[in-house]
C-alpha positions, 0 to 999 in steps of 0.5 A: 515710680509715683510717690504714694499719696500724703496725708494732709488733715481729715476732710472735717477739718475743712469747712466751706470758708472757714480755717485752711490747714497749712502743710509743705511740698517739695517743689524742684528741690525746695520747700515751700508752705502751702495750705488747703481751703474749701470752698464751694463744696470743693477743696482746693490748695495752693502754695502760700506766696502772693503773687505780688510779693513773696510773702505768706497769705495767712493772716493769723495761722490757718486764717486765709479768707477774708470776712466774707469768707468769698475771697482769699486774702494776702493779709500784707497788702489785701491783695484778692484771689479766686477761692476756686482757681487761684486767680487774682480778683483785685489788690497788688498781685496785677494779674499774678494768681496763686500756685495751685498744689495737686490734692484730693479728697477721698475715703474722708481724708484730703491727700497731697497728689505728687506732681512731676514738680514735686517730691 
């Protein structure tokens, strides 16, 4: 049976390329921070890990957009993502993108979507 969906933050608290909202998922067990973005009208969440090291991409809490508010940005070592897929555009994650986390935006709220990975 399919986990009710979660409330992660009310779709007003994400504005396009402004702050993220860090929560966390279950993912085989485990616990792991993850964080929801809009960008291009769309919201979109992965998991908080570069792909070059894994270590968190904010660079202050909630801060994951660099200064042009087009890309996400590790903030140890610069490396760059797609807002839109998780791919890495450039810096130290060679080819590694981002975890993308199931979510959906709906009735003004934006809901964490359990996967067959997650509890």
């Amino acid at each position: 049976m399919a986990a009710d969906p979660r409330l992660i933050c009310s779709s007003a608290e994400l504005l396009d390329g402004g702050r993220g909202v860090r929560f966390t998922i279950e993912r085989r067990g485990v616990v792991e921070a993850a964080f929801a973005v809009r960008f291009g009208g769309r919201v979109r969440a992965y998991v908080n890990r570069c792909g070059h090291l894994p270590v968190e991409l904010d660079w202050q809490h909630n801060e994951f957009f660099d200064d042009s508010k087009l890309y996400l940005i590790c903030a140890t070592h610069g490396a760059l993502y797609s807002p839109a897929d998780g791919r890495c555009l450039g810096g130290r994650c060679n080819g590694r993108g981002l975890t993308p986390v199931d979510v959906e935006e709906r009735d003004d709220a934006v809901y964490l979507i359990a996967s067959e990975h997650e509890s």
